[in-house]
C-alpha positions in Angstrom: 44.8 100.0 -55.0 48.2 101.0 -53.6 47.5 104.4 -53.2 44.6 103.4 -50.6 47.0 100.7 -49.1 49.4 103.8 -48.5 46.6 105.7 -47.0 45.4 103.2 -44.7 48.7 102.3 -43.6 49.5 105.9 -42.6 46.2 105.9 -40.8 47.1 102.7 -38.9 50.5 104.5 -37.9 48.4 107.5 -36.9 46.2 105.3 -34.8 48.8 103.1 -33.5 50.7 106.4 -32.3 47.8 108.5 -30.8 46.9 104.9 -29.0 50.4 104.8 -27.4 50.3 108.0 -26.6 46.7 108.0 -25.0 48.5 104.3 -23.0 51.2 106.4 -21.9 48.9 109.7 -20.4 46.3 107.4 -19.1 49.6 105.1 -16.9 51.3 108.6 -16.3 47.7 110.0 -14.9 46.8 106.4 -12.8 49.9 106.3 -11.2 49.7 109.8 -10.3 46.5 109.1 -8.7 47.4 105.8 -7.2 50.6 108.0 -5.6 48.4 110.5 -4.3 45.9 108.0 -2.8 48.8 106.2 -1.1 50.1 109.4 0.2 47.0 111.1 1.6 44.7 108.0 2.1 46.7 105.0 2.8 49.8 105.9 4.5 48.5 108.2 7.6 46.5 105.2 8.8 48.6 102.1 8.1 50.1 102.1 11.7 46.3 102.3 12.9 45.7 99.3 10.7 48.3 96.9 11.8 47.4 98.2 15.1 44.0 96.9 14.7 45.7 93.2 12.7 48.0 92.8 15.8 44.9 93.4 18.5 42.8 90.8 16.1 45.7 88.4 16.1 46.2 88.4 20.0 42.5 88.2 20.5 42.2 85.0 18.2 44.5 83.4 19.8 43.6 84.3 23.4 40.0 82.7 22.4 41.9 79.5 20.9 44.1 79.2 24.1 40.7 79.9 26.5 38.8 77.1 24.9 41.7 74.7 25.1 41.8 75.2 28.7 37.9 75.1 29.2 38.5 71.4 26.9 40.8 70.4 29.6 38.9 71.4 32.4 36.1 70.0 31.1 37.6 66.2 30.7 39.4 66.3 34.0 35.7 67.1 35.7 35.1 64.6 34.1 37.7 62.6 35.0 37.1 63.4 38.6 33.5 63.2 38.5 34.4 58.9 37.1 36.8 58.2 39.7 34.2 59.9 42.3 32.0 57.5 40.9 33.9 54.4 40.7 34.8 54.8 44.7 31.9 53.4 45.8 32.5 51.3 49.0 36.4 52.7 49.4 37.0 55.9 52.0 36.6 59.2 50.2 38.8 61.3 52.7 41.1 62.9 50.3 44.1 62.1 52.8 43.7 58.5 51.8 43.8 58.6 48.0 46.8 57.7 46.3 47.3 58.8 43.0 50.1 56.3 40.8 50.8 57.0 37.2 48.5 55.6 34.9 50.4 52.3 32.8 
């Protein structure tokens, strides 16, 4: 019974070895690969890329900024279009309106 305790145990070692070795190629061969992909694939087109992420950025927020103005233009035709409305009976040469701050 010992002497197969002693044999398994050896064989455990074994494995245990061979498996950190094996751990230690495989990490040693991934980065490798990971380095190489970096260097040849990655790297020559990274300024592209955050080319392309700055023109994407600008371009959002242009859009954002152009439909905020086309909000506001849209509520002050609006705007005009009630107060156009509303000034039934008065003059509507412009020359007579006065505009006072709204209270």
């Amino acid at each position: 019974m010992m002497r197969l305790l002693e044999v398994l145990g050896r064989w455990l070692w074994r494995g245990l070895a061979a498996g950190l070795i094996l751990f230690v190629l495989a990490v040693t061969v991934g980065l490798t690969i990971m380095q190489w992909v970096w260097d040849h694939l990655i790297w020559p087109v990274l300024p592209w890329l955050a080319f392309l992420l700055a023109c994407g950025l600008v371009t959002v927020w242009l859009a954002g900024r152009i439909r905020r103005m086309r909000r506001q233009r849209h509520a002050l035709e609006l705007e005009h279009q009630r107060l156009v409305e509303t000034a039934v009976g008065r003059p509507h040469d412009v020359s007579t309106w006065t505009w006072r701050p709204r209270r």
